[in-house]
N, C-alpha and C positions, 0 to 999 in steps of 0.2 A: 430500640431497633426500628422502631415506625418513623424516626427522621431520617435514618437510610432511605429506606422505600419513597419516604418524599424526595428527598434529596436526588435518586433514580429518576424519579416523575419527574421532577421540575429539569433534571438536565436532558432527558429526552426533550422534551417540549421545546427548549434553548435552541439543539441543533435542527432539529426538523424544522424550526421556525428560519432557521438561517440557511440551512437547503432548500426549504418546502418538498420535503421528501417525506414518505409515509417511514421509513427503517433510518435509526439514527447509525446510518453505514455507507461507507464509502468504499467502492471497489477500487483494488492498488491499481497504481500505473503502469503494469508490465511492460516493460520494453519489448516489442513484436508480438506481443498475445493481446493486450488490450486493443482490440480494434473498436474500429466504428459500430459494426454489429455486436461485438459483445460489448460494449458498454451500452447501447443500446438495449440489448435484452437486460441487464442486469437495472435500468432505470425503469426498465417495463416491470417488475420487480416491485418496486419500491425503493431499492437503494441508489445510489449514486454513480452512476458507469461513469467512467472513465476513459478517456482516449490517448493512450501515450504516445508522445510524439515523438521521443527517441533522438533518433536523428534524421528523423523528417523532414524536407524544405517545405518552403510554403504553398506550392501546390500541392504536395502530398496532402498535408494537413487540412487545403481547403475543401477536399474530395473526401475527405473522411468527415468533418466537420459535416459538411453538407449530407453525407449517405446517413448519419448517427439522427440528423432530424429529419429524415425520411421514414425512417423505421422507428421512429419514441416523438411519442410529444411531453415526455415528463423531462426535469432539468438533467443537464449529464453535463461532465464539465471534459477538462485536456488538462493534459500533465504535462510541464516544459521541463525540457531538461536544458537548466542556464548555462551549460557546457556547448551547447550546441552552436554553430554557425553562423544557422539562419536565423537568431533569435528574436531581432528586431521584428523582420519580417516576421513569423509567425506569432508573434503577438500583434501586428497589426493586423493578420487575418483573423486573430480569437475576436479583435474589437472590433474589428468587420460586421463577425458574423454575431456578436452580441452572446458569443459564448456565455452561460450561464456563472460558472465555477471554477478558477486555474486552481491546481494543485504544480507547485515546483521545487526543484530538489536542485542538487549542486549547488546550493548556495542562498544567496540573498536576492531574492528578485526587485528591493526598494526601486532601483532604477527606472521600472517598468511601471511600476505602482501607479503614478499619478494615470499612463493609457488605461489601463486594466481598469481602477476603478470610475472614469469617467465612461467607459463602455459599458458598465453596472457590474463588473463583474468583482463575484465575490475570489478573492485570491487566499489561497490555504498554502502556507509553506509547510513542505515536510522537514521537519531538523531532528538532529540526533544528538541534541543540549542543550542545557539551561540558557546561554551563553546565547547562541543563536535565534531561540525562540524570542528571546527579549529582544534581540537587533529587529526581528521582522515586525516584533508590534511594533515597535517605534517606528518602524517603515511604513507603516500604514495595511498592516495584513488583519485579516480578518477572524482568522483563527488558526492554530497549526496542527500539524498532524507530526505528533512524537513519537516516533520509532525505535525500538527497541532493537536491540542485535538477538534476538530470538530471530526476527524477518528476513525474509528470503533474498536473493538480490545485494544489492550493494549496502554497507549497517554501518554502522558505528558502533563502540563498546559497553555501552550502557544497557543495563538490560529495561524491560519495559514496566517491569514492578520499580524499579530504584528510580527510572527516569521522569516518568509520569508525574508523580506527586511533588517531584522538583520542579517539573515545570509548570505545574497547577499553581505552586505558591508565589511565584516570580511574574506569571502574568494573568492579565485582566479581560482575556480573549478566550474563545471557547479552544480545550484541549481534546483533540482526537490521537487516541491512542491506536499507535500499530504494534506489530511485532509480536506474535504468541495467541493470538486468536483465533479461533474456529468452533468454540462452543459455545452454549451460554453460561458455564463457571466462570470462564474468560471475561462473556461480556459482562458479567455483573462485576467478576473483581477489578476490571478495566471503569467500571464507573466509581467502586468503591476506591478508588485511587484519585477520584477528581474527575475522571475523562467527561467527555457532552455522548459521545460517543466513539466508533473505528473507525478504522480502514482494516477492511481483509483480503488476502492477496491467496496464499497458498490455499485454503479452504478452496478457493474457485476454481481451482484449476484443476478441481476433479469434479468441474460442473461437465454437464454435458455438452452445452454452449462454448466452451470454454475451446478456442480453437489451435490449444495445440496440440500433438501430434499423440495418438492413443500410447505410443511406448511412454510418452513423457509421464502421460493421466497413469500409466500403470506404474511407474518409477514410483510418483508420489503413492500410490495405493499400498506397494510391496515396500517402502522405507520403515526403519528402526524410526526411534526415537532417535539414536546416534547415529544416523544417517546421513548428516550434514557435517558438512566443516567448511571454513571461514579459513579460503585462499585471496593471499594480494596482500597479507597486512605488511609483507617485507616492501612494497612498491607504492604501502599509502593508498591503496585502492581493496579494502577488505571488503570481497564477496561470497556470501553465505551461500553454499551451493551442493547438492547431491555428492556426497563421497562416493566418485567413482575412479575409472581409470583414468582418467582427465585430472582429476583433483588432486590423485595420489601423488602422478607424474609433476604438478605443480608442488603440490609442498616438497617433494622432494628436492625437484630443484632449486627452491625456497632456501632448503638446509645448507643449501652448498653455495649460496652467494650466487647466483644467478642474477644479470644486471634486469633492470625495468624492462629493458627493451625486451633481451631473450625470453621473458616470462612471456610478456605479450603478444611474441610472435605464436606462442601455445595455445593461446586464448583467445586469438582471431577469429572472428565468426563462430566462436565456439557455441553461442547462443541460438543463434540460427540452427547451427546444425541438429540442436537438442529439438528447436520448437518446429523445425517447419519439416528436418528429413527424420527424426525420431532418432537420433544417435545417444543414447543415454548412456554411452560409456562414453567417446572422445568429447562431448558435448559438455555445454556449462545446460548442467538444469537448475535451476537457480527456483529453491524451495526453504521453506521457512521449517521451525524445528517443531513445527506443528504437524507437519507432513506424517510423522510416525500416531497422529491420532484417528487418521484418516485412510477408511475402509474400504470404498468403493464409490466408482461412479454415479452423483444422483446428479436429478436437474437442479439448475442456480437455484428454482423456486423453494424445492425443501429445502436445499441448505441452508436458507436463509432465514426461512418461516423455521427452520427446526432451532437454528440457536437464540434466535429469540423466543421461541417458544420454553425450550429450556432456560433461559433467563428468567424467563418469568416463574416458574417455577420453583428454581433456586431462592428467588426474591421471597416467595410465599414462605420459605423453611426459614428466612432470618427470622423471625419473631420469635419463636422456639429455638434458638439457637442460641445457649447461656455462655456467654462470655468472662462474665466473674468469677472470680478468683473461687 
């Protein structure tokens, strides 16, 4: 059991040394909740804020870039989303501003790689497969961030126990595990899987900082365990989201052969509505299936210090814990 506990040690030390972050954690890229001030307070932290760009133009992003190192002088990075428009552009403003960390999803960001890393930045693709993780090392990425369909937001079907250790064995880059975290059982069995360390997404958003709308923080507080389902997979766009009246209406029309288009016209702005006017019934609230372990609103500070804390912990009882037959 004492080459686990190293094995823990030596991978904490791997990503901190690759962030220079004091917590080996990355805070997810919410689409309209990760701002410049929260990811700011959550690098004030120790861990890694995040600023999602969404669909951002490049002034957006350079005003939010700019406000994040107003407020933190610790590293924080931006999340691209490679679907986006303005994509050029906004990665010439991350290497503008000498952005510390890209985290990107929708795809492969190789294209962008050779800017990104001549501006120093360290680039983290998020994938949700074997398959994918391996195209981005070879693209020149730095590490990735493997998400499980436990995760809130948009997944894929892998969950994050089966995913992980697949892609620990296939690449030669630090593996950050998402999807199903917010305690420290999580993060120790997230390391016993291979991982360097997270990203955690749902957890935060019953931080206090956390700026979206108090019905949303209460959705996540008052959810089941079975409180989520995973709408869009008839359209190729499966997103893991609160079972509500919004979601039922969707799968329903799901069942009945609804075209791409008709789903979507249901789900317009349905994100906003959830995070900025608190509609948690017509609204996508888009929460991870960790949402049912979570009790109430604390500041980012304990939730963070509390699952590491409990990590360590847990780490103490593997020695005494007999495995053999």
């Amino acid at each position: 059991m004492g080459s686990i506990i190293n094995r823990v040690e030596v991978m904490n030390v791997t990503l901190d040394k690759l962030l220079n972050i004091k917590y080996p954690m990355i805070q997810g890229g919410m689409a309209n909740i990760a701002t410049a001030k929260f990811a700011a307070a959550i690098s004030n932290i120790g861990a890694l804020g995040i600023i999602a760009s969404g669909a951002m133009d490049a002034e957006t992003l350079e005003a939010a870039i700019i406000e994040c190192k107003s407020l933190t002088d610790k590293p924080f990075g931006v999340n691209l989303m490679l679907m986006n428009w303005h994509m050029d552009a906004l990665v010439d403003v991350v290497c503008k501003h000498k952005v510390p960390v890209v985290t990107t999803g929708a795809g492969n960001p190789g294209v962008y790689m050779e800017r990104l890393k001549a501006a120093g930045t360290i680039v983290i693709p998020v994938v949700p497969s074997v398959a994918l993780a391996v195209r981005v090392e070879r693209a020149g990425a730095d590490a990735v961030i493997v998400e499980g369909t436990e995760a809130g937001g948009h997944v894929g079907e892998l969950t994050t126990m089966a995913l992980v250790p697949q892609v620990v064995d296939r690449v030669s880059i630090p593996v950050i595990a998402a999807g199903g975290i917010a305690s420290g059982k999580q993060l120790v069995a997230a390391y016993a899987l291979g991982a360097s360390g997270v990203q955690v997404g749902t957890c935060l958003l019953v931080s206090e900082e956390c700026p979206v709308h108090e019905n949303y923080k209460q959705a996540v507080v008052k959810a089941k365990d079975t409180d989520t389902i995973v709408t869009g997979r008839s359209a190729g766009v499966p997103v893991r989201i609160y079972k509500n009246k919004m979601a039922r209406t969707y799968i329903s029309l799901e069942k009945e052969g609804k075209t791409a288009e008709e789903l979507e016209h249901l789900t317009l702005g349905a994100l906003r509505r959830a995070v900025l006017e608190g509609d948690v019934q017509n609204g996508s609230v888009m929460i991870g299936q960790v949402a049912g372990m979570l009790k109430e609103v604390k500041p980012a500070k304990e939730i963070i210090e509390t699952i590491f804390a409990e990590a360590q912990a847990e780490v103490a009882k593997l020695p005494t814990f007999n495995i053999t037959a």
